[in-house]
N, C-alpha and C positions, 0 to 999 in steps of 0.2 A: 085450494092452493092459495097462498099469499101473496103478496106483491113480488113481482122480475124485477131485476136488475138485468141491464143486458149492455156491458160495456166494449166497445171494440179498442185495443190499445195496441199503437203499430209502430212499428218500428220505423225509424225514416231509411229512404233508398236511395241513391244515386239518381240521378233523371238520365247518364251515359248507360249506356248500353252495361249489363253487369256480369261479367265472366268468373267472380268472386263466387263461390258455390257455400261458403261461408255466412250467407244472410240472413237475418232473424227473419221466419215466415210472419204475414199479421198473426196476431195474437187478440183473440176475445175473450171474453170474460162475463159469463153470465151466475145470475143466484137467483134461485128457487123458494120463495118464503124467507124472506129477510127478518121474520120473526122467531124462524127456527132457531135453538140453543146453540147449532152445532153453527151457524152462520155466524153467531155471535163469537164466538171460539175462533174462527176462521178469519176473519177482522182483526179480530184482538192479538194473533200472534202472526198473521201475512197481512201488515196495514197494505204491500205493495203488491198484490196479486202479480203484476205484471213482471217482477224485477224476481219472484218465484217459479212462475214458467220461463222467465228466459235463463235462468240456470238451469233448471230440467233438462232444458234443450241444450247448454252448452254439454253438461254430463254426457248425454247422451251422443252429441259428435265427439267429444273428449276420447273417450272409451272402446264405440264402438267404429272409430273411423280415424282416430289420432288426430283433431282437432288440438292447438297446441293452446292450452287455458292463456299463457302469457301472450298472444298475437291479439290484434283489435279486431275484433266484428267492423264491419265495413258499415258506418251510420254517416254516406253521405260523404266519407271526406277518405284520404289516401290511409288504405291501410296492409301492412304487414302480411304478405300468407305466411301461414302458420309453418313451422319450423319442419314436422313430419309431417308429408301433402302425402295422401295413397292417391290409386290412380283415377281422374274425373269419374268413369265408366263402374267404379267399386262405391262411388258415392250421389249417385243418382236418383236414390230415398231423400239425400239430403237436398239437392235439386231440386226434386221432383215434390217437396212441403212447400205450398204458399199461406196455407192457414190453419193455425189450431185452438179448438174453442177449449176453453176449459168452463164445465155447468156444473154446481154445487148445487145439490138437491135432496131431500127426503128420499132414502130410499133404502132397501134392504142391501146386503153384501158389501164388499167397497168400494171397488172403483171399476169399469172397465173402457176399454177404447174401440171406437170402430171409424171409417172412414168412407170417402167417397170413390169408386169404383177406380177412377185413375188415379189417386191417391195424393190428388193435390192438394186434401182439406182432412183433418181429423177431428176428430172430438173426444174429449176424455169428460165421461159422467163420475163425478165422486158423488161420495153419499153423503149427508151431515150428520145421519144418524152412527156413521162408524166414526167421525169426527168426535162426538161426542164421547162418543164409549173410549175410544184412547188420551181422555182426560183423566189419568190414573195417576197416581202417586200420593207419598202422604202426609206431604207438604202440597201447598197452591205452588211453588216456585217448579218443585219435580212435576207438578199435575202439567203446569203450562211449558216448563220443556219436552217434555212424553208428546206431547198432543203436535206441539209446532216440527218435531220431528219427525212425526207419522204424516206430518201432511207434505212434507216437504219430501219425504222417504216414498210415500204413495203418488206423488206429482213425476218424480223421478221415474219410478217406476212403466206407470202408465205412456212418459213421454216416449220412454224407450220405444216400445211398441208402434209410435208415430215413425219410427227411422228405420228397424232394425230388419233383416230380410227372415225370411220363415221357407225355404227353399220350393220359392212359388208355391209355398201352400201345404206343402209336406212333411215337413219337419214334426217331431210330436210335438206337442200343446206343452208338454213340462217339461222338454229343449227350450222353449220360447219364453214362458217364463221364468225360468232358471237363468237365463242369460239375462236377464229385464233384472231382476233380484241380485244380479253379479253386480249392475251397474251399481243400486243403491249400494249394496254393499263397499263398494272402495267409495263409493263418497261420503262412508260414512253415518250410513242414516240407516242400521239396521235395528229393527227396537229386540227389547228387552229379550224376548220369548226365542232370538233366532239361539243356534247351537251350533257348533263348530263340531259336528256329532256323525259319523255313519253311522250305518244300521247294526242291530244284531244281526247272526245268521246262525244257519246249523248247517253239517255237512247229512247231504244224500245220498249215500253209499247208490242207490237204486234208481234208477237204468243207470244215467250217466255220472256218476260222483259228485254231482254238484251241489254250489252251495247256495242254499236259500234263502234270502234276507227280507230283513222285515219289510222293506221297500227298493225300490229301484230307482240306477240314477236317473229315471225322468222323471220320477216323482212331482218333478218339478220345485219352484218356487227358491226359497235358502235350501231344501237340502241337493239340490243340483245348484244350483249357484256354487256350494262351498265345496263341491265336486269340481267344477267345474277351474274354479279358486286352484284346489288342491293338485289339477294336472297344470296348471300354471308355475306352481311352486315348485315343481319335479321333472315339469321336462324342460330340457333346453334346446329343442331343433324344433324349427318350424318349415319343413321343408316344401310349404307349396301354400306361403302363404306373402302377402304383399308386405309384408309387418316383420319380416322375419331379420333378425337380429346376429343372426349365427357370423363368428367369425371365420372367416377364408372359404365361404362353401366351395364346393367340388362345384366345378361346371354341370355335372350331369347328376346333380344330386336329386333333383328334384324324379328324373324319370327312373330312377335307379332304384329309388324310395319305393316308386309304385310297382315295381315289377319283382321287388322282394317278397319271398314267400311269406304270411303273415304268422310271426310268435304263437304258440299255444299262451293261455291262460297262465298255464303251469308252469309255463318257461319263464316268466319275467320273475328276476330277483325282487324278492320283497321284504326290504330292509327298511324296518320306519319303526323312527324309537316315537316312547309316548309322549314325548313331547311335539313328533311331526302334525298331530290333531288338536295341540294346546288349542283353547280357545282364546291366546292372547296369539296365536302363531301368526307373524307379517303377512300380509297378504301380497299375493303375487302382484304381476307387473300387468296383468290385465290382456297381456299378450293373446293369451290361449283363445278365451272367448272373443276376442275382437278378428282372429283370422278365421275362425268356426263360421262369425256372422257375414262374414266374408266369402267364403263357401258355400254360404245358405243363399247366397245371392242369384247363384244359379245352376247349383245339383240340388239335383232333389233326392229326397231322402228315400232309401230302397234299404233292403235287407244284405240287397248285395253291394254297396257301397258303405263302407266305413271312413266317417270322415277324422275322425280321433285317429285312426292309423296313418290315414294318408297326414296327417299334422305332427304327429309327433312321432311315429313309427313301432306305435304299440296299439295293437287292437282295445277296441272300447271295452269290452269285459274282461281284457286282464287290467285295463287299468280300474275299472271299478272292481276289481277282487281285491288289487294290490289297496285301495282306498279305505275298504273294507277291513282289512287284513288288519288296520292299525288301529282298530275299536276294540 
């Protein structure tokens, strides 16, 4: 192993008492072999390590909590809360981060996260040998934007995972990061290889006539993110959700929602020209997955709760048939 770097870089606080939930947690910063290629890379396009994880972190309250980008982080001096606040009790992830280290290091795969038991401290290990390898293009100018956006795309990513709820534990693994992959996604930093793509499928006459696709939407990663994207883009009622947007609701919409008999597959209309899957097609408003991660905060995931129905009022496999449908 070569020489540590192990920097700690913190954000300053209030010395008053701080009811602002909005606070950069400390931020460190360690490096593994400062002789590594992939370190030198990592230098060369993030001279600011620190001012890289504090956007990760904004994205990730942005998105998944409605952090308003235009309001001030609180550094000390009188600031603004942000324009949409949800409720203190939905953002207790945010709270509840005092520290997160980000270690750049030799290693296989590319990045992952884990944290300490109460979850007041996280760590995100990235690799430098996947830093290197996303030094592609063929031009040095394409090589060194490819690579600075992979890092900044994989910082995002990983940050998510420091906030976002996983329904104490249950949720699948490619709900979690499909929803991590959504984030990167609107801010922009998906590389080259993602696709705006369902699956193939075929139909199964035998037992039950369904249809069988080459993957499923927890597949995880961008092609649940773009799933995830795509019910943002189509539905417009979020009826049990803190974020929800709907003009004039019914008083009783929310319980009415839930005590509705749930659609077949087969019932929902599926009307989606091919330009609804363009891969230039806008991307939603971020809505969808931000009141899903919201819900993850304390149902847990069972066979017999559907959270995609209780949000939008279509069960989750006709909305991944209707998704489908338009490949």
């Amino acid at each position: 192993m070569g020489p540590i770097l192990s920097k700690t870089v913190m954000a300053p606080v209030n010395n008053h008492e701080n009811t602002d939930p909005w606070v950069l947690p400390q931020l460190d910063f360690r490096v593994e072999d400062l002789s590594h290629p992939g370190a030198k890379l990592f230098f060369r396009q993030i001279p600011n390590p620190y001012d890289a994880i504090k956007r990760a972190v904004e994205a990730s309250w942005k998105w998944l909590y409605g952090w308003n980008e235009s309001s001030d982080i609180q550094h000390g001096k009188n600031s603004q809360m942000p324009v949409v606040t949800p409720p203190l009790a939905l953002i207790d992830s945010v709270r509840r981060v005092k520290r997160i280290t980000l270690t750049i290091r030799p290693m296989d795969g590319v990045a992952y996260t884990f944290g300490s038991d109460d979850g007041s401290e996280k760590e995100v290990h990235f690799s430098l040998n996947h830093i290197v390898n996303s030094h592609k293009g063929d031009t040095e100018i394409k090589k060194d934007i490819r690579v600075r956006e992979e890092i900044l795309g994989v910082l995002v990513h990983e940050i998510v995972h420091c906030y976002q709820y996983n329904g104490q534990g249950t949720a699948p693994g490619g709900l979690i990061e499909g929803i991590a992959d959504c984030v990167r996604l609107h801010e922009k930093l998906s590389p080259p290889h993602w696709k705006r793509a369902p699956p193939k499928g075929k139909h199964v006459p035998e037992p039950d006539g369904k249809w069988v696709w080459d993957w499923n939407w927890d597949a995880g990663y961008e092609r649940t993110a773009y799933f995830l994207d795509w019910i943002d883009t189509t539905s417009e009622t979020w009826p049990n959700s803190p974020y929800t947007r709907q003009k004039n609701p019914e008083p009783n919409a929310m319980s009415s929602t839930r005590s509705a008999p749930p659609p077949s597959a087969s019932s929902i209309p599926i009307q989606i020209s091919p330009a609804t899957l363009s891969p230039s097609r806008p991307l939603g408003k971020g809505l969808f997955f931000r009141a899903l991660n919201a819900r993850l905060k304390d149902a847990k995931w069972s066979s017999e709760m559907d959270l995609f129905l209780e949000l939008t009022n279509w069960p989750r496999d006709a909305l991944w048939e209707a998704y489908c449908a338009g490949n």
